[in-house]
C-alpha positions in Angstrom: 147.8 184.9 -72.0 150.1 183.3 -74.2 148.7 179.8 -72.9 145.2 180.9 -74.3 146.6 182.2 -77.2 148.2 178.7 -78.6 144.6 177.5 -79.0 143.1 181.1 -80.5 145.2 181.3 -83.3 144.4 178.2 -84.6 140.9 179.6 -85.1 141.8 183.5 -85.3 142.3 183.1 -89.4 138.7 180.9 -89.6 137.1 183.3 -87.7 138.2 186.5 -88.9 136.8 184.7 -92.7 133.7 183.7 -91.0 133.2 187.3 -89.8 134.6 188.9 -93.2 132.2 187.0 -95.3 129.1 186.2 -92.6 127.3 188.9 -95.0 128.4 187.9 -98.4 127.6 184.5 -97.6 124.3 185.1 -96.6 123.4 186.9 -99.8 125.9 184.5 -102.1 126.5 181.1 -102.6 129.7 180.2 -101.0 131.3 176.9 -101.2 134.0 176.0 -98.3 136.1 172.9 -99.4 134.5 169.8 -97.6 137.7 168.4 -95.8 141.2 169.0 -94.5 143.3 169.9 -97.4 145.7 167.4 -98.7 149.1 169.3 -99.1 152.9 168.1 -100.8 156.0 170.2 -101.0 157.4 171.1 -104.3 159.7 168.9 -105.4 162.9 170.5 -107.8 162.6 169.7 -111.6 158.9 168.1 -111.5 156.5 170.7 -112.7 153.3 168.8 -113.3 150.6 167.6 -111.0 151.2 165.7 -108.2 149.0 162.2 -107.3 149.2 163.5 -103.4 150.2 160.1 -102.9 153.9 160.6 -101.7 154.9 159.9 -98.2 156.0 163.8 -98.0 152.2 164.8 -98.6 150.1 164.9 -95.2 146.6 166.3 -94.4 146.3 169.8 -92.5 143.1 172.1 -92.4 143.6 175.4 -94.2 144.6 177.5 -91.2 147.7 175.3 -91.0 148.6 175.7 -94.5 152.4 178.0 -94.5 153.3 178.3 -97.8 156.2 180.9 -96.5 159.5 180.5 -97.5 158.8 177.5 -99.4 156.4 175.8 -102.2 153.6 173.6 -101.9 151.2 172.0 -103.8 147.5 171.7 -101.8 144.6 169.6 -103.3 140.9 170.6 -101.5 137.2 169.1 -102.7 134.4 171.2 -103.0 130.5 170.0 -103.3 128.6 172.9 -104.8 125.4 174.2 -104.5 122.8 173.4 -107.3 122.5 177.0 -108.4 126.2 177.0 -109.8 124.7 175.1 -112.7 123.6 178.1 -114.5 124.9 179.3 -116.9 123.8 183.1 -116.1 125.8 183.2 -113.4 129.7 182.9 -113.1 131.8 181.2 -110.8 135.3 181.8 -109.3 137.9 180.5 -107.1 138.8 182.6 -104.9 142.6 182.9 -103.0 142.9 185.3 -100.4 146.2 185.3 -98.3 149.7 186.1 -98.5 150.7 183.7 -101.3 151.5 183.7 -105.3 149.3 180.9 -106.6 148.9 178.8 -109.8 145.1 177.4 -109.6 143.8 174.3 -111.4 140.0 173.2 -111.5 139.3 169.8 -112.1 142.8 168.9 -113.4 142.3 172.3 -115.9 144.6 174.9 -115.5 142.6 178.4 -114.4 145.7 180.8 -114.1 148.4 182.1 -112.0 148.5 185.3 -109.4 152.4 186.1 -109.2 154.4 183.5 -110.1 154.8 180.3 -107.2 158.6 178.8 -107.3 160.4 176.8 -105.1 163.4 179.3 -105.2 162.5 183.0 -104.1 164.6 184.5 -107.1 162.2 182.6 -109.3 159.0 183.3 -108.0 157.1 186.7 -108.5 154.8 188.1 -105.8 150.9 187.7 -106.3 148.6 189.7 -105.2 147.1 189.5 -101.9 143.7 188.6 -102.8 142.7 187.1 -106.1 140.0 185.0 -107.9 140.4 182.8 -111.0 137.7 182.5 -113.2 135.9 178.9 -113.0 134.1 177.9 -117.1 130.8 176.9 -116.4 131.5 173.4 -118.1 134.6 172.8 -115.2 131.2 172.8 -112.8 129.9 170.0 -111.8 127.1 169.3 -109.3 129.2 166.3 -107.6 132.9 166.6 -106.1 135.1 169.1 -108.2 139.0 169.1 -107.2 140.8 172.1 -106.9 145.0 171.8 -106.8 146.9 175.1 -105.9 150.4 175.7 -106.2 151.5 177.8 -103.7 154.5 179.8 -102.2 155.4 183.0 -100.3 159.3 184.0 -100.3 159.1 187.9 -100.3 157.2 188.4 -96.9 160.0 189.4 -93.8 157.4 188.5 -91.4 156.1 184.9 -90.7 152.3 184.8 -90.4 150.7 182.2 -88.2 148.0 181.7 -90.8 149.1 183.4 -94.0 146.0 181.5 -95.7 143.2 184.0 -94.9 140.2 182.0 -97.1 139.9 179.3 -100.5 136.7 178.6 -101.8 134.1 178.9 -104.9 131.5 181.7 -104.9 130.1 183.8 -107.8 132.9 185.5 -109.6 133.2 189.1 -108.7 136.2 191.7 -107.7 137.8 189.7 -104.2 137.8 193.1 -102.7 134.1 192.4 -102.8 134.7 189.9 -99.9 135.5 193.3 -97.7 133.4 196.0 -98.9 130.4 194.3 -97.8 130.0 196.7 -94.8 132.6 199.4 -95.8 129.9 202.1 -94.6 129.6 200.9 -91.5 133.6 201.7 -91.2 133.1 205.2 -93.0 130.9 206.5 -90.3 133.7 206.0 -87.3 136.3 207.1 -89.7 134.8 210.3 -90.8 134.0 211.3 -86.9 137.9 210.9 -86.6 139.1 212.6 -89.1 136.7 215.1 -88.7 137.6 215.1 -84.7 141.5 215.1 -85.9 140.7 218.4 -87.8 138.5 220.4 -84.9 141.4 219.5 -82.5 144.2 220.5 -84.6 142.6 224.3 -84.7 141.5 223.8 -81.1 145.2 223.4 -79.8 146.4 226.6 -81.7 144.5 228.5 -79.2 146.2 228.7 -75.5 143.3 227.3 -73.8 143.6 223.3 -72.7 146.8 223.2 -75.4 148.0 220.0 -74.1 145.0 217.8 -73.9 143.6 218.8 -77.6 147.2 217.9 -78.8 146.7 215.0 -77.3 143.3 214.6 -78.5 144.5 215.3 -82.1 147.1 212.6 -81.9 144.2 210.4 -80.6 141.9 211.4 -83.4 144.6 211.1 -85.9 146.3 207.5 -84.8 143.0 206.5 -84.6 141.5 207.5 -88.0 145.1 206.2 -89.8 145.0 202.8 -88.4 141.3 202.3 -89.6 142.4 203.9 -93.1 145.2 200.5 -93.1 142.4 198.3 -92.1 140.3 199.4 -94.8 143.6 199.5 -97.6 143.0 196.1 -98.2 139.1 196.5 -99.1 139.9 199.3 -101.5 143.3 198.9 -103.2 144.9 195.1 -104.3 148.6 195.3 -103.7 151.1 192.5 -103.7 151.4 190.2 -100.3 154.6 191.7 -99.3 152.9 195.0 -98.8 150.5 193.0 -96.5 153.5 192.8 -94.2 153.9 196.5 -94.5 150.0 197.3 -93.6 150.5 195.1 -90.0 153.3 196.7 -88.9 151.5 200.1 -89.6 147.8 199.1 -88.0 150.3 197.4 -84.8 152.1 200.4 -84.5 149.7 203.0 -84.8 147.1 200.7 -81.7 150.0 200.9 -79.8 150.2 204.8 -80.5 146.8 205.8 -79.7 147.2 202.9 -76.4 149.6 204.8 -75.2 148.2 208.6 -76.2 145.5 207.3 -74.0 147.5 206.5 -71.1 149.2 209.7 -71.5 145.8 211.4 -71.5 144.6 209.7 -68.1 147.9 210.4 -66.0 147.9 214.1 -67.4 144.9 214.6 -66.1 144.3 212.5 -63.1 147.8 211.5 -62.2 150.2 214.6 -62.9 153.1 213.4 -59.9 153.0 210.4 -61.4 152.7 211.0 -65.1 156.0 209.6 -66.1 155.8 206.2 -63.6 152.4 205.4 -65.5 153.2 206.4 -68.6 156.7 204.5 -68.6 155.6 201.6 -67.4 152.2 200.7 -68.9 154.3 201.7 -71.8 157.2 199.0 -70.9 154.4 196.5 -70.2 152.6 197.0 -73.2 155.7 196.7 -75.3 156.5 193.7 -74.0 153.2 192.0 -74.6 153.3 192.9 -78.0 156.6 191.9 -79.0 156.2 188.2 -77.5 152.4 187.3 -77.8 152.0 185.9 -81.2 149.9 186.6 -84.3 149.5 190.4 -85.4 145.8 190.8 -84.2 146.5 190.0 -80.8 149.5 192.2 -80.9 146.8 195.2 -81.9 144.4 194.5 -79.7 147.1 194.5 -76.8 148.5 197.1 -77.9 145.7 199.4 -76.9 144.1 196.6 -74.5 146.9 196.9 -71.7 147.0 200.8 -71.6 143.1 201.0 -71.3 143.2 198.5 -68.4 146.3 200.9 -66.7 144.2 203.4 -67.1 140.9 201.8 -65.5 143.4 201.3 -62.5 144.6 203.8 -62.7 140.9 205.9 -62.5 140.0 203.8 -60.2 142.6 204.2 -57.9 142.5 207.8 -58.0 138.3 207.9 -57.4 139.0 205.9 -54.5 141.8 208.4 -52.9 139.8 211.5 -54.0 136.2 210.1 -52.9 134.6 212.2 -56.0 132.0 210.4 -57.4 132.0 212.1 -60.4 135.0 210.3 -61.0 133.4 207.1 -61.1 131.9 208.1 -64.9 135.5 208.0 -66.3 136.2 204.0 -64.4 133.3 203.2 -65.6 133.5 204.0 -69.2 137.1 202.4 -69.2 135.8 199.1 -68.1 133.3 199.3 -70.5 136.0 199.8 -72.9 137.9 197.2 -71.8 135.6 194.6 -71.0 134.4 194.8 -74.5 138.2 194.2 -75.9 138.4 190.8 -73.7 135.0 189.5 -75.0 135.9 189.9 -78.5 139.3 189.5 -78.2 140.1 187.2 -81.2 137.8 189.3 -83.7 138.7 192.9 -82.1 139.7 194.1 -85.8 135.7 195.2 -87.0 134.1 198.4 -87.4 133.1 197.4 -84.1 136.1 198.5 -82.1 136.6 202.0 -84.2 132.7 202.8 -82.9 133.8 201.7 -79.7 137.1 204.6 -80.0 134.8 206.8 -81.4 132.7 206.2 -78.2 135.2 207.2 -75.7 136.9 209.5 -77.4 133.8 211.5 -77.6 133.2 210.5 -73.9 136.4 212.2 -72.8 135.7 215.3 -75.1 132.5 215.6 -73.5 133.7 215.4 -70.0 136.7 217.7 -71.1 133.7 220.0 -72.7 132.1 220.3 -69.0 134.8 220.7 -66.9 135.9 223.7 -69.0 132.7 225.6 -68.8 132.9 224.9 -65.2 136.1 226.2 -65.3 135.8 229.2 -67.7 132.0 229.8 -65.5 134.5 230.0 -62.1 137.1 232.2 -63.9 134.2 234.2 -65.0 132.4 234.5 -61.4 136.2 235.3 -60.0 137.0 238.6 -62.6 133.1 240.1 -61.1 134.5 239.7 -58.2 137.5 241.3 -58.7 135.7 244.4 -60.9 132.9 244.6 -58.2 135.7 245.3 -55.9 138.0 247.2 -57.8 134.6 249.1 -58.5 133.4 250.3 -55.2 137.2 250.8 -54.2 137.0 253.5 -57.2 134.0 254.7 -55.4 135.6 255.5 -52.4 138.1 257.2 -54.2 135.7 259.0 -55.7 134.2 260.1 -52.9 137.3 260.7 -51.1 139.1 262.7 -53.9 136.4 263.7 -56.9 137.8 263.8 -60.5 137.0 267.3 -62.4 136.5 267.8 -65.7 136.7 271.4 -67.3 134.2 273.0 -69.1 134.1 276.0 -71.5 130.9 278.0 -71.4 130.1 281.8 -72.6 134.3 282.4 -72.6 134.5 281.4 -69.2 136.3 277.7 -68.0 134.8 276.0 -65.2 136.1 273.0 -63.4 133.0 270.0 -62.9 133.4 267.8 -60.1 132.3 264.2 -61.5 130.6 263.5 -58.4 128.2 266.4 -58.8 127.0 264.9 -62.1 124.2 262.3 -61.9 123.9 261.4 -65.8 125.5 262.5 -69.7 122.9 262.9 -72.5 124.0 263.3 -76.3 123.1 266.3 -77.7 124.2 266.8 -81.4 127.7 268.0 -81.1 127.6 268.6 -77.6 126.3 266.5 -74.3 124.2 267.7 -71.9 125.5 267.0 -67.8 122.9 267.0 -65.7 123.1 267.5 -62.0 121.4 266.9 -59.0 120.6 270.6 -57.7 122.0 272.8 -60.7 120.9 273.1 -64.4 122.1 271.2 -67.2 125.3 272.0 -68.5 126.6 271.7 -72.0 130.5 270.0 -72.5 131.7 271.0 -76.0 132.5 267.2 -77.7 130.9 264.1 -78.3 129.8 261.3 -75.7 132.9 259.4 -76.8 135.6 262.3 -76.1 133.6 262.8 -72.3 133.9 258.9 -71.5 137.7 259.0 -71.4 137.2 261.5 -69.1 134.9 260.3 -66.5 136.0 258.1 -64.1 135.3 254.3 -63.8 132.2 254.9 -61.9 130.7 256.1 -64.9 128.9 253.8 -66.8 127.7 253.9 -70.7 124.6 252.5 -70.3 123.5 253.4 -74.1 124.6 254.7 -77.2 123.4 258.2 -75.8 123.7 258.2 -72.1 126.6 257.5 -69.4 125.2 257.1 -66.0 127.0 257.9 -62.6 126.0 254.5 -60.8 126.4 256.7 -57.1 123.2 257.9 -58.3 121.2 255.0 -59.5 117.7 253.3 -57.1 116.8 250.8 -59.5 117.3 249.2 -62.4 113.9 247.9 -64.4 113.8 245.8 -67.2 111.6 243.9 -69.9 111.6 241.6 -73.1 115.9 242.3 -72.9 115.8 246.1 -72.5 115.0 248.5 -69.9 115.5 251.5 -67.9 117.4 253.1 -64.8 116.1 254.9 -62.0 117.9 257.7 -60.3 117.9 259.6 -57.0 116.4 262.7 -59.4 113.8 260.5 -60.1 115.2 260.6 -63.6 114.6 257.5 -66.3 117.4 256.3 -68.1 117.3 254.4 -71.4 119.5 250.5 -71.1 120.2 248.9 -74.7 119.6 245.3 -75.0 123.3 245.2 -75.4 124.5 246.4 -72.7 122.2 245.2 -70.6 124.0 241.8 -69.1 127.2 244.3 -68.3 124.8 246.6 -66.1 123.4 244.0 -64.3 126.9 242.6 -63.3 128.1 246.2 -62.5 125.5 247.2 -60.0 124.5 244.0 -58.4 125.1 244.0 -54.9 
């Protein structure tokens, strides 16, 4: 890996420009300077132009150019396009990379961005991104020179390309050069957040704690590292912040890499949790800390966990032998075949959609193995009351509850198993039995039903049923009727009809 990457970050910094302006410069007129760039070190005391004719001065293309921790003078040659000749339309140079700058144009001076110096306490950090604004008489239609004075002392981290992109295009805001397709960005990013916020209420609740917490970190790692990749499309800060935002997009890849991980081995590894997790972890560590250039470091920072886990999956689908399995190995390939193909250009909207993807993948399958789950729990507690229920039956049967009933001065004691169903009746309820007459109980249907034993059912908001007695149970449209062994119809409310089809199903 570090073989192939000698060659790739030679090109990473041209490609990344190519890709950052693909759009812009199919809409704009963009002029790329026509040759390698001719480029002399600062020399103490001499502050004017240099001929680029000293023996210290040698030619390098652009992605070679290190103006860190020293000063340099680079000289490129632009031929622009016809349509810079009018007048309507302004021009710029535009400097995008870790570097203060002073810009000349033709031998005239532009402007500065910072304040370039040989000595660091002398120079004054630019801005990241900048453009200088080109008079329209500077223009010409044959070769124009442009000299640049650069240096870059305030950085603590040494860029392999710290020149992003030079060149003359109409004169706009440089964030411009970003924003092209900022809303293809917004739509990944606002999934996240808004998948950051649903788990963060999810994992309050006591159900599947751990993997929405870990969902939440996903969603949350996820959404801040494309927030830093974006910081430089809508604020300009000073190049040393630059420094600041890798570090941050680095650190949180590797965060949601390893989240992942975790993720996988929690739920498909559990005995091993700690040997994956430590050392995919270890591994990916390693890789980024000695594999050079920061976008390699986040693409392998979340690269190497996904392919642990894709082993990982795979590994376990071939000791289980479910097939379902096979979903989750191949959605992780997919994953991370697509970060080897566009390894050097990882950093688009493209991978964000691509987290988006499985993330939601893993939600979904999370989603279906829960109401599988909850559907099993569910089927298990019928079970349990369909049992508990007829064993309440027997006891009934066995040992009949009473309940007392006052009636013309006299008490009487009911046995529950005499009565077949409980009508409301104003203040009182009616108790009707299979052989004797109705029977009034002084109280309301609600003061009877803690009475009655569980073979009683309230089937309606005026009738409690004993099920001992019930043939059949008829239904249409969501509400329906029971039959009883006194050929007796009983009114069901569409509310309670589900609960009396669980209760007496055989």
């Amino acid at each position: 890996m570090l073989t192939l990457m000698k060659p790739l970050r030679k090109i990473t910094a041209l490609v990344l420009a190519l890709l950052l302006l693909i759009s812009t410069a199919a809409a704009q007129s963009i002029a790329w300077p026509e040759e390698q760039a001719l480029v002399c070190p600062v020399v103490t005391g001499i502050s004017s132009l240099p001929d680029f004719m000293a023996p210290a001065c040698r030619q390098m293309p652009l992605t070679q150019i290190d103006p860190q921790n020293t000063a340099l003078w680079v000289k490129l040659r632009f031929l622009l396009p016809p349509e810079t000749q009018r007048p309507d339309r302004p021009y710029g140079l535009y400097v995008l990379g870790k570097t203060s700058s002073q810009a000349y144009f033709n031998g005239q001076y532009l402007g500065q961005n910072g304040t370039p110096h040989l000595r660091k306490d002398q120079e004054f950090p630019g801005k990241m991104d900048t453009v200088f604004y080109i008079p329209p008489a500077l223009l010409t239609s044959v070769e124009n020179d442009v000299v640049l004075k650069l240096s870059s002392h305030h950085g603590f981290i040494h860029l392999q390309s710290p020149l992003h992109f030079i060149g003359v295009a109409p004169y706009a805001d440089p964030q411009a050069f970003f924003t092209q397709d900022l809303w293809l960005s917004l739509v990944p990013l606002g999934a996240l957040i808004l998948g950051a916020l649903y788990f963060a209420v999810t994992s309050l609740t006591a159900d599947r704690r751990p993997d929405n917490l870990l969902f939440f970190l996903m969603c949350s790692l996820a959404a801040a590292q494309l927030g830093a990749e974006l910081a430089r499309s809508l604020f300009r800060y000073s190049y040393p912040l630059h420094d600041l935002r890798l570090l941050l997009i680095v650190s949180l890849a590797l965060g949601f890499g390893l989240c992942l991980l975790w993720y996988v081995a929690r739920r498909f590894a559990r005995r091993q949790m700690l040997t994956w997790i430590s050392g995919g972890g270890l591994v990916t560590l390693m890789a980024v800390i000695l594999t050079p250039g920061f976008d390699a470091k986040t693409t392998l920072a979340f690269l190497i966990p996904s392919l642990c886990a894709t082993v990982l999956l795979a590994l376990v689908t071939i000791q289980r032998r479910e097939r379902r399995l096979w979903r989750y190995v191949a959605a992780f390939a997919v994953f991370s075949g697509t970060t080897l193909l566009t390894f050097t250009y990882f950093h688009d909207s493209i991978y964000y959609y691509i987290i988006t993807g499985i993330l939601c993948f893993l939600f979904a399958q999370q989603a279906l193995e829960f109401g599988r789950e909850r559907a099993r729990r569910k089927a298990e507690e019928l079970q349990v009351a369909r049992l508990q229920f007829k064993l309440d039956q027997n006891d009934q049967a066995r040992k009949p509850q009473t309940i007392t009933i006052a009636q013309a001065g006299k008490i009487t004691l009911v046995p529950t198993n005499s009565i077949t169903h409980c009508q409301a009746a104003g203040d009182y309820v009616e108790l009707y039995f299979v052989e004797k007459h109705p029977q009034l109980f002084s109280g309301s249907l609600k003061d009877l039903e803690t009475q009655l034993p569980s073979t009683f059912l309230r089937v309606h908001r005026s009738f409690i049923v004993n099920t001992d007695f019930i043939t059949a149970l008829h239904s249409s449209g969501g509400t329906g009727y029971l039959k009883l062994t006194t050929d007796t119809d009983v009114p069901v409310s569409r509310r309670i009809m589900p609960s009396v089809r669980s209760v007496i199903a055989p």
